[in-house]
Each structure stands twice: as C-alpha cells, then as structure tokens.
C-alpha positions in Angstrom: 24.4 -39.6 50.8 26.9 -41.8 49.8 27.0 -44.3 52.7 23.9 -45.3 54.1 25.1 -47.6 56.6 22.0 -49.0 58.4 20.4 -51.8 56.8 16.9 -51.5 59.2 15.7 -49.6 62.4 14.1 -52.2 64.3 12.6 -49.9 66.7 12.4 -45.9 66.3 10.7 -44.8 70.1 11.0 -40.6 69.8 11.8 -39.2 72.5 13.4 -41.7 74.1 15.7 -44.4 71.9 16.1 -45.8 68.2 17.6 -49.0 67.7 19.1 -50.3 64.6 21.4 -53.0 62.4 24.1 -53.1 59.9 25.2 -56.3 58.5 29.2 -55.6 57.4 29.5 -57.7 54.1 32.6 -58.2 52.1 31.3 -56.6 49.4 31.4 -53.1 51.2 33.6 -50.7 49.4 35.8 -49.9 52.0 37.2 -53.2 52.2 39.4 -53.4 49.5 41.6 -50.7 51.4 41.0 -50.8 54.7 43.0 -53.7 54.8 43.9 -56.3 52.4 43.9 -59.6 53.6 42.7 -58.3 56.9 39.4 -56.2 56.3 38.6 -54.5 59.0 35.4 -51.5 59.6 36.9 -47.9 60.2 35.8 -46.8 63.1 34.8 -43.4 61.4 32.4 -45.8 59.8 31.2 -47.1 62.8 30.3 -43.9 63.8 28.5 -42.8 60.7 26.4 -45.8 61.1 25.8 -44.2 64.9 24.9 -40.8 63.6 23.0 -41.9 60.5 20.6 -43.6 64.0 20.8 -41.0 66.0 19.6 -38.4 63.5 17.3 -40.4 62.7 15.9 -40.4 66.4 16.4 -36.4 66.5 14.7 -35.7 63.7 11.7 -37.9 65.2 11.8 -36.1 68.2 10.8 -32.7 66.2 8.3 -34.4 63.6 6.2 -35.0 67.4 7.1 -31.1 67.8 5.2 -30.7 64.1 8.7 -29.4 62.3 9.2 -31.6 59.8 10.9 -29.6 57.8 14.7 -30.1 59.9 17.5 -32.5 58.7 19.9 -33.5 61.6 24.0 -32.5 60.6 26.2 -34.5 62.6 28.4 -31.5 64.1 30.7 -33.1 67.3 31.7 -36.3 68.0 32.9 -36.9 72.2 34.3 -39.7 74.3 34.0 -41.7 71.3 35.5 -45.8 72.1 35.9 -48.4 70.1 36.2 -52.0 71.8 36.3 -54.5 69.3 37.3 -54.6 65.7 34.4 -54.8 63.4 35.2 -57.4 60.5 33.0 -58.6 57.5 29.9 -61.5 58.6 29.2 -59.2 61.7 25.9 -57.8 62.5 26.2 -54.1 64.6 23.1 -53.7 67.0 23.0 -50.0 67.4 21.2 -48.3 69.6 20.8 -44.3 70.1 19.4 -42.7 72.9 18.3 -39.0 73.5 20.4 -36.6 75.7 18.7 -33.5 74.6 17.0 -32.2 72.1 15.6 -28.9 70.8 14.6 -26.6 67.7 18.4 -25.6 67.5 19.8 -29.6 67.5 20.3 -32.5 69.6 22.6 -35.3 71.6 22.9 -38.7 71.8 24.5 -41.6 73.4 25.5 -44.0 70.6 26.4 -47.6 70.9 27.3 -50.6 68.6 27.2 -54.0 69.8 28.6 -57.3 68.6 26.7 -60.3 69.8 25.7 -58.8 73.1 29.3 -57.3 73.7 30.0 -53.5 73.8 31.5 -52.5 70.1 31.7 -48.7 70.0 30.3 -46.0 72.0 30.1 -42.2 71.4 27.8 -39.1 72.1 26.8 -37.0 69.3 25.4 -33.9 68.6 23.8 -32.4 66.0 22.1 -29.1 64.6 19.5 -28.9 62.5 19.2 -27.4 58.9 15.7 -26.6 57.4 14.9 -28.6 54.4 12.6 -26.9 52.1 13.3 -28.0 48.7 10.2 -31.3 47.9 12.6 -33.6 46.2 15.3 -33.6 49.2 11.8 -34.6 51.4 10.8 -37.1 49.3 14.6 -38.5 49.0 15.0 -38.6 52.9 11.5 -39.9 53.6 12.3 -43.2 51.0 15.5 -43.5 52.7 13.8 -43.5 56.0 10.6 -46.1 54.6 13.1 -48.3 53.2 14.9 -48.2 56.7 11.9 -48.8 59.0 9.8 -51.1 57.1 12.4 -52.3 54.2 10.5 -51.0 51.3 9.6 -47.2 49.6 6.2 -47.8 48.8 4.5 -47.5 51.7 3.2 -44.4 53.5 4.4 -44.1 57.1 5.1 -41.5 59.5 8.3 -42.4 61.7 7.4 -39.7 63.7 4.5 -41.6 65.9 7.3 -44.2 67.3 5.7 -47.1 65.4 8.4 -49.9 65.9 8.6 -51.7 62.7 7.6 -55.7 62.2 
C-alpha cells in the first residue's frame, strides 16, 4: 500500500467501533499539488484514511469469528460529506463503527473530526478477499502492530479488542 494514512488506532473494540488519528504534515506528498500556496487534504484522502480504519475494524470483527485469513477491499463509498477543509498541522480523530458484517464483507459509518467538529463522514463497504500467501500476513500484521502499539516487534492479536496505551 502506498498510503497508509493512520498514524495510530487508539482504540480497536470489534464488533462494535475503531478509533483512530492522522496528523496531516507538510511533508505529505500530496501537498505539493493539491495546492500550491494553499495545501489542502483531498477528500479522497480523507476517505482512505476512513477505510484504511474501517477495515481495520472488519477484519477484527472476523479474526473473533477465527478467519484470519480475509483482507477487507474497500468496494462503495455512500453519502460521503465533507465539512471542513483539512490543511497541514491538523490532527483527524477518526472513528469507524460497524453496520454489518459477515463472511462475504462489511459496512461502516466513518467519521473524521477536527478538534471536536464534524470533518468528513461516509459509510463504507467492503468485501473480503482471502489472503493465503505468509509474507502478505506478515506484511499486514506489521502494518497493523505498528498501528496499534507504534512499533513491529511485539506480538499482539488486534483481534481481542485490546485498546492500545
């Protein structure tokens, strides 16, 4: 994945929520298009950030099923809003919570939230692909460690709604 646009999950509580931050820096790519002199956070952006935390959450959901074998693949995007421009030195609070969820995929309400004050909002849904090859397991579970506990060296199962210090 070439974005990976949560810095932490503060809280991952399958079935229910996930909750989760992105710090927008300067530095991010995407700024030196989207626009000079006025940077500025596409909202498609925004919503990968969403997805990235509500996949998360779906695939969490599953794990407690014992299928730990399913990746989530963002596949619609509805009543998607954006409220206020996103710009570099803010922090998104997202949060993700389930609509449904089975073996075939799952929905979410996504939000992002600038100090306190409604950002973004979407539902998303997703189908699930089974991931049998080890090295895309191993890739995804460092991704998630270094999401939920900011480092790849610990074992952890995000599965068992630990919320993370």
């Amino acid at each position: 994945m070439r974005y990976l646009l949560l810095d932490r999950i503060t809280a991952l509580e399958p079935p229910e929520r996930a909750r989760g931050l992105k710090c927008v820096s300067l530095s991010d790519d995407v700024f030196v298009d989207h626009f000079p002199g006025h940077p500025v956070m596409p909202g498609a952006l925004i919503l990968e950030a969403m997805a990235q935390l509500g996949g998360v959450l779906i695939e969490a959901i599953m794990r407690q099923q014992g299928r730990h074998d399913l990746h989530a693949l963002l596949t619609m995007v509805d009543r998607a809003r954006f409220r206020k421009m996103v710009r570099p030195g803010d922090r998104l609070e997202l949060t993700a919570h389930r609509l449904a969820a089975s073996a075939d995929g799952g929905r979410v309400r996504a939000e992002a939230h600038l100090d306190g004050v409604l950002a973004a909002e979407a539902q998303l849904t997703f189908v699930f692909a089974e991931v049998t090859d080890p090295d895309l397991i191993r890739r995804r579970r460092e991704v998630l460690e270094v999401w939920l506990t900011g480092s790849a060296a610990t074992e952890i199962d995000p599965g068992e709604g630990e919320t993370p210090r």
